[in-house]
N, C-alpha and C positions, 0 to 999 in steps of 0.2 A: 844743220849740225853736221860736219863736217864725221865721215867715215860712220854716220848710222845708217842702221838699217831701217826700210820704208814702217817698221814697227814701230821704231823708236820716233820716226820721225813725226808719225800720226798723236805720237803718247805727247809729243814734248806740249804741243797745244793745249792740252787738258790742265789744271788749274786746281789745288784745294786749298782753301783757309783753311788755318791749324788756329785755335783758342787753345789757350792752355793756362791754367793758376800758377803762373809764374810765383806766389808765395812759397810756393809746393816746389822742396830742391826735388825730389821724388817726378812731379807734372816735368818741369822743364827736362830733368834729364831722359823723360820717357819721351818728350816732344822733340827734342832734340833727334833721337836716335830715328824716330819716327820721320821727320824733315829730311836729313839723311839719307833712307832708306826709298825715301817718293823722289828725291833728284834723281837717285840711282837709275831708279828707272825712267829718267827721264820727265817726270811729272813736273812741274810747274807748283812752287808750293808759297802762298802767301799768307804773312803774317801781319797784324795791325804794329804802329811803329814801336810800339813801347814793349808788345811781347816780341816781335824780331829783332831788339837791339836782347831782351834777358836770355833769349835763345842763341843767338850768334851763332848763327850757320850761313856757312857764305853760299850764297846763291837762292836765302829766302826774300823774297820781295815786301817791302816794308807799305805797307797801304794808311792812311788814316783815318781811325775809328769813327765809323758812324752807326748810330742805333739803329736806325732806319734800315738797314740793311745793306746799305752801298758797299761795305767793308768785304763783300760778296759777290761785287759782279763782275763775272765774269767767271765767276767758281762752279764745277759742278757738283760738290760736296764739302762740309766745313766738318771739322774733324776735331773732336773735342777733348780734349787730355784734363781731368780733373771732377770735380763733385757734381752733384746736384745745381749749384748754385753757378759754375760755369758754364754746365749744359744749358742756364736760361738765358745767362747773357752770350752764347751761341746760339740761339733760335732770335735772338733780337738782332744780333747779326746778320743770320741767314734766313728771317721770316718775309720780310720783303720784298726777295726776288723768289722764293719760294722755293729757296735752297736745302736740300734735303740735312739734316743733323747724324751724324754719326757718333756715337759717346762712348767713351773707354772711362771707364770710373780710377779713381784715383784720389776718390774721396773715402766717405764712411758708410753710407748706405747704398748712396747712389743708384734709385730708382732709375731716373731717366736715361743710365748710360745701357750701353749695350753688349758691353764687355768690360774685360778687365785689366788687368797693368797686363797678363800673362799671354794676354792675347794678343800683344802687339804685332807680331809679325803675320796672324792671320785678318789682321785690319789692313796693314797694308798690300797685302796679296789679293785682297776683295776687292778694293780700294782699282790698284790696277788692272783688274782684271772686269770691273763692275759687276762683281759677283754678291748684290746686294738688291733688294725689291725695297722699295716707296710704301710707307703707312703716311696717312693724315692722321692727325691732332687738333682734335677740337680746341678752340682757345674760345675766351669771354671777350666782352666789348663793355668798357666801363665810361659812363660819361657825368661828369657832374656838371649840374645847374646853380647858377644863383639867381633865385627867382625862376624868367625864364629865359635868362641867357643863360647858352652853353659856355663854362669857364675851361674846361677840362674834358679830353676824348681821350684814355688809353686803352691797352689790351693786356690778357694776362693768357700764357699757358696753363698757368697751374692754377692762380684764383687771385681777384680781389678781394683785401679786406678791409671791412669801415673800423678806427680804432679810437678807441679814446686817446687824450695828450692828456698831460701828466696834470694841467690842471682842474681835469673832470674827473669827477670821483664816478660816476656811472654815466651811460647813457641809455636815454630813453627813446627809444626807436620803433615806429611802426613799420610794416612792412609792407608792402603791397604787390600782389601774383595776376600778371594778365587785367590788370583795370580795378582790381578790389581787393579792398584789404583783405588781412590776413591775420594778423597780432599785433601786440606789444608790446616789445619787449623790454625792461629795464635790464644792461648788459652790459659789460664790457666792451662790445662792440659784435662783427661779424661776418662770417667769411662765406663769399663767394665763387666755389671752385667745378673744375672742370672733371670728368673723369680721370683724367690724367696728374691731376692735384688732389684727387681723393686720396693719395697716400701720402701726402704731406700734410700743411697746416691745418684743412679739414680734418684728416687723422688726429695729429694733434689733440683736436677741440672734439672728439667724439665720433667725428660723421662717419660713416660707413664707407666700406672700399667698393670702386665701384671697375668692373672691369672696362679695360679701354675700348673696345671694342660699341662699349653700349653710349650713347650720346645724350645727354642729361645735364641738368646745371644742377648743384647741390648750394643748397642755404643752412648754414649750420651758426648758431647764435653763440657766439665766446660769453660760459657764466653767466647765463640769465637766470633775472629772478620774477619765473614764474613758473604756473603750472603746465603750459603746453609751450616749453622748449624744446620740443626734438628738431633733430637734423633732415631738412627735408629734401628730396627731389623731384626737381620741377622736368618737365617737358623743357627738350633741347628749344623750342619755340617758345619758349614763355620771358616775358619781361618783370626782371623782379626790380623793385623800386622801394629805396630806402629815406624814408624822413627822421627827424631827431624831431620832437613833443615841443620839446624847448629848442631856444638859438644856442649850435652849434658852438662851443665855445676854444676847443683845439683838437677839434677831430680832423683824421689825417686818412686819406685811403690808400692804400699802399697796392701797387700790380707785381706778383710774384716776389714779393719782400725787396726789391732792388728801385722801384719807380714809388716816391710820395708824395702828395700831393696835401695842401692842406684843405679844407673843407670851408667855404666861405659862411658865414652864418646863417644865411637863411640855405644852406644846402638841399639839393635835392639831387639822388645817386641812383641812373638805373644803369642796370646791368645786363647783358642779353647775350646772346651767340655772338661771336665775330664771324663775319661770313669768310675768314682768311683763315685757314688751319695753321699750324705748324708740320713740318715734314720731318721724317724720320725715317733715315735709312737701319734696316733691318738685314744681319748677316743669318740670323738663324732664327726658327720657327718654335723657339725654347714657348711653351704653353703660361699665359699671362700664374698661373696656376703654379706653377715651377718658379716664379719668379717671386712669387710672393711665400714661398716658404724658404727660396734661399735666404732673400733678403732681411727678412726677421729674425729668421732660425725659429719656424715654427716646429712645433713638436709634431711627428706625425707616425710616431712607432704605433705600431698597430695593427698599422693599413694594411689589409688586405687583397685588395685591390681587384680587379674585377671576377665571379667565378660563372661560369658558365656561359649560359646566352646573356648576360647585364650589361655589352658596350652593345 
């Protein structure tokens, strides 16, 4: 690069994928400014084809999407402008080569992001400077059987779930924990999520929030009709296994709402740890505690907070 200096010239090698909801005039024009701001300094900035023709900034690199991750190599971070629902298909992106996730929300609740539209310029400042530390993310390992071939292997950050099609009026499902049953439940269906999905569809259905730090699979049954339907949690090591009583008639399991699958009839669905996390880069040390009362708007007038010797 002609007239840089030995800084710039080290920066220009470095690499980020940009994901962005190009639905969102709001995402593009924050991604845009974003894209922009990493040339400036020299960064190297790559976008999948269809979000770097909605973005149009000349000098982003146009790559072709692949789920698998490939869309990502060569990247040291992928950098996500938009909701919940972009951050996942940014970890399918970047789960692969085990590229870390960085999330700017620009959705409506947006748990998984890390910041917010207001924060752009301290995203990019971290960003250049790699002024950011590495967490893992548990994710799940979902395989369906017919009989006993495997038809279907995928993975979910947040949670698989088994769901009835429109022409089951219920479904009737046993459940089975480490080798032995467990229940049966006549249901809607049911969701199997990670810590890191106990604040979405699990929430949803009931389950419990689970902080991310703790490693656990939750089993939460969608409207069951029996007496012992609670929301369970299993040991991160446990194999949960899901059968239907009767054949299967358009049940579908879906991995993080975006991957479906249909359910062959004589189905059989387990679900276990994936030994592959998801990565997520971290600018600030904000308490899982804090996040979850910004994000709901819990009520918390009162608090006191600690008196004495009590931390």
């Amino acid at each position: 690069m002609t007239g840089s200096t030995p800084q710039q010239a080290a920066v220009v090698d470095r690499r980020i994928l940009l994901v962005t909801n190009t639905r969102r005039d709001e995402a593009v024009t924050a991604a845009r400014a974003t894209a922009a701001a990493l040339l400036e300094h020299g960064m190297g900035v790559v976008a999948t084809r269809d979000e770097a023709e909605a973005l149009d900034v000349p000098g982003v690199c146009a790559v072709d999407p692949h789920p698998d991750g490939a869309a990502a190599e060569g990247c040291e971070l992928v950098v996500v402008l938009g909701g919940d629902g972009t951050v996942l298909r940014g970890a399918e992106r970047a789960r692969g080569l085990g590229v870390p996730l960085l999330g700017v929300n620009l959705g409506h609740v947006g748990f998984l992001a890390e910041l917010d539209r207001e924060d752009l310029n301290e995203v990019v400042q971290a960003v250049v400077a790699r002024d950011y530390r590495v967490e893992q993310r548990m994710t799940v390992d979902a395989r369906i059987f017919d009989g006993t071939e495997q038809v279907v292997h995928t993975w979910a950050l947040n949670e698989v779930s088994i769901e009835k099609g429109p022409a089951d009026r219920m479904l009737d499902l046993t459940v089975e924990v480490d080798g032995r049953p467990l229940s049966r439940w006549l249901c809607d269906g049911l969701v199997c999520a990670t810590p890191t999905g106990s604040t979405a569809y699990s929430f949803s259905a009931g389950g419990p929030i689970v902080w991310p730090e703790v490693e656990a699979l939750l089993v939460v049954p969608l409207s069951a009709h029996a007496l012992f339907a609670r929301p369970l949690v299993a040991a991160p090591s446990s194999r949960i296994v899901i059968e239907s009583v009767a054949p299967w008639k358009q049940g579908v399991l879906w991995a993080d709402g975006r991957r479906s699958f249909d359910l062959p009839h004589n189905a059989r669905i387990e679900v276990r740890r994936h030994p592959e996390p998801v990565s997520f880069a971290r600018l600030r040390d904000a308490p899982f505690t804090d996040r979850l009362v910004a994000k709901f708007a819990l009520p918390i007038e009162g608090w006191r907070g600690a008196t004495g010797g009590g931390r």
